[in-house]
C-alpha positions in Angstrom: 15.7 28.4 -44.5 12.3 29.7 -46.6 9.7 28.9 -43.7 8.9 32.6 -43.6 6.0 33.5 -40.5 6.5 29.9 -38.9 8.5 30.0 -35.6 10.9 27.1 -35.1 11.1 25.1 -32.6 13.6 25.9 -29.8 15.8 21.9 -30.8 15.7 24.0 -34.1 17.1 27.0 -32.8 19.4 25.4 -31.2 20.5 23.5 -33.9 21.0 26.9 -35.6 22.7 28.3 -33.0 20.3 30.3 -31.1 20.1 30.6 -27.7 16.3 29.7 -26.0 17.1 33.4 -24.7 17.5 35.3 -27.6 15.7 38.9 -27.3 14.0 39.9 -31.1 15.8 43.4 -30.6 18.9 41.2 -31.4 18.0 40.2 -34.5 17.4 44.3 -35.5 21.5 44.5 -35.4 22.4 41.9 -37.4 22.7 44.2 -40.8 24.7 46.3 -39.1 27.3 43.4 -39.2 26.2 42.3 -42.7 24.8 39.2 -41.2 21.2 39.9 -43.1 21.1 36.4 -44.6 20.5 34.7 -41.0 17.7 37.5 -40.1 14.8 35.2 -40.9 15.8 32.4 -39.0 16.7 34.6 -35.9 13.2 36.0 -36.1 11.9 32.6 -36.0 13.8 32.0 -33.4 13.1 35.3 -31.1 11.5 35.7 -28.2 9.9 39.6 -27.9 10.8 41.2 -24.4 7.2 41.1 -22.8 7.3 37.2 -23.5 10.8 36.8 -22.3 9.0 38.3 -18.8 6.9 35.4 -18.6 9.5 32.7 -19.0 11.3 34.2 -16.1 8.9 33.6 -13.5 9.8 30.1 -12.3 13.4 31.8 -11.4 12.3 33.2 -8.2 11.8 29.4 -6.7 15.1 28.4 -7.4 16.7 31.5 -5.5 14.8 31.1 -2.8 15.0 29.2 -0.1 11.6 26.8 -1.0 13.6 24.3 -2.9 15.5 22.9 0.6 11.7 22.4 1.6 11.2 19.5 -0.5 12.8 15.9 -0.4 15.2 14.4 -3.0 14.5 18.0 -5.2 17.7 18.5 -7.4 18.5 21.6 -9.4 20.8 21.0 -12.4 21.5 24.3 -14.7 21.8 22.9 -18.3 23.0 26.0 -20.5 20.5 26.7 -23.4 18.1 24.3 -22.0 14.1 25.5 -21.3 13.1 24.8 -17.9 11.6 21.5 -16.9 10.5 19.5 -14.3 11.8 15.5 -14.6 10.4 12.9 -12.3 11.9 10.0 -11.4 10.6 6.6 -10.4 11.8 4.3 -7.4 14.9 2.9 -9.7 16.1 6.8 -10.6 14.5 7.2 -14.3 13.1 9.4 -15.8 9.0 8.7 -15.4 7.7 12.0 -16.8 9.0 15.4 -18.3 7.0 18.7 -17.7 8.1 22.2 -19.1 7.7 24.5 -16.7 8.8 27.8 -19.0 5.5 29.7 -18.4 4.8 28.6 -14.5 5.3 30.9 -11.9 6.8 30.4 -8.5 3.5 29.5 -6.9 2.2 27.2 -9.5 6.0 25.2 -9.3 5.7 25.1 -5.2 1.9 23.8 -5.6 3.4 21.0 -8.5 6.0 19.9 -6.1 4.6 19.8 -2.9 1.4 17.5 -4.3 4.4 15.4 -6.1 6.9 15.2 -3.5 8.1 15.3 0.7 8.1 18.1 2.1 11.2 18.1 5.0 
């Protein structure tokens, strides 16, 4: 890969073999294990710590107890798979597809509760 200063997209991580969590301080030990030739694409692939902060701020509505407030709301864990929000219409597909990696736990209850039931 020559695509030096471009990040990749996270399908091209992934594709690479990088996880959508990968922390950049990773990428600092990979001479150690004479992996240097993959350093690049790591890099591209990175996310520094303070960023990894923000992607982790929709996590406290799915521990809490907020999701059981809203009808037909499903939580599916997809390993390696960003966040998202999928919407479905009457006949169960998929009508529209949000990321919700940078939302926090206020700005996912406020989505959901114009968008569906509450119980």
């Amino acid at each position: 890969i020559s695509t030096y200063g471009v990040d990749l997209s996270s399908e091209a991580c992934r594709d690479l073999g990088f996880s959508s969590n990968l922390l950049c301080s990773s990428c600092d030990l990979l001479g150690q294990f004479g992996l240097n030739g993959i350093e690049t694409p790591c890099r591209q692939c990175c996310q520094e710590e303070a960023h990894l902060e923000s992607r982790k701020l929709f996590p406290a509505f799915v521990r809490s107890d907020k999701p059981k407030l809203f009808k037909g709301l499903q939580i599916k864990y997809v390993r390696g798979s960003d966040p998202v929000l999928k919407l479905l219409d009457d006949n169960g597909n998929i009508s529209e597809e949000l990321s919700i990696t940078k939302w926090n736990t206020d700005s996912v209850e406020e989505f959901l509760s114009e968008k569906l039931d509450r119980l």
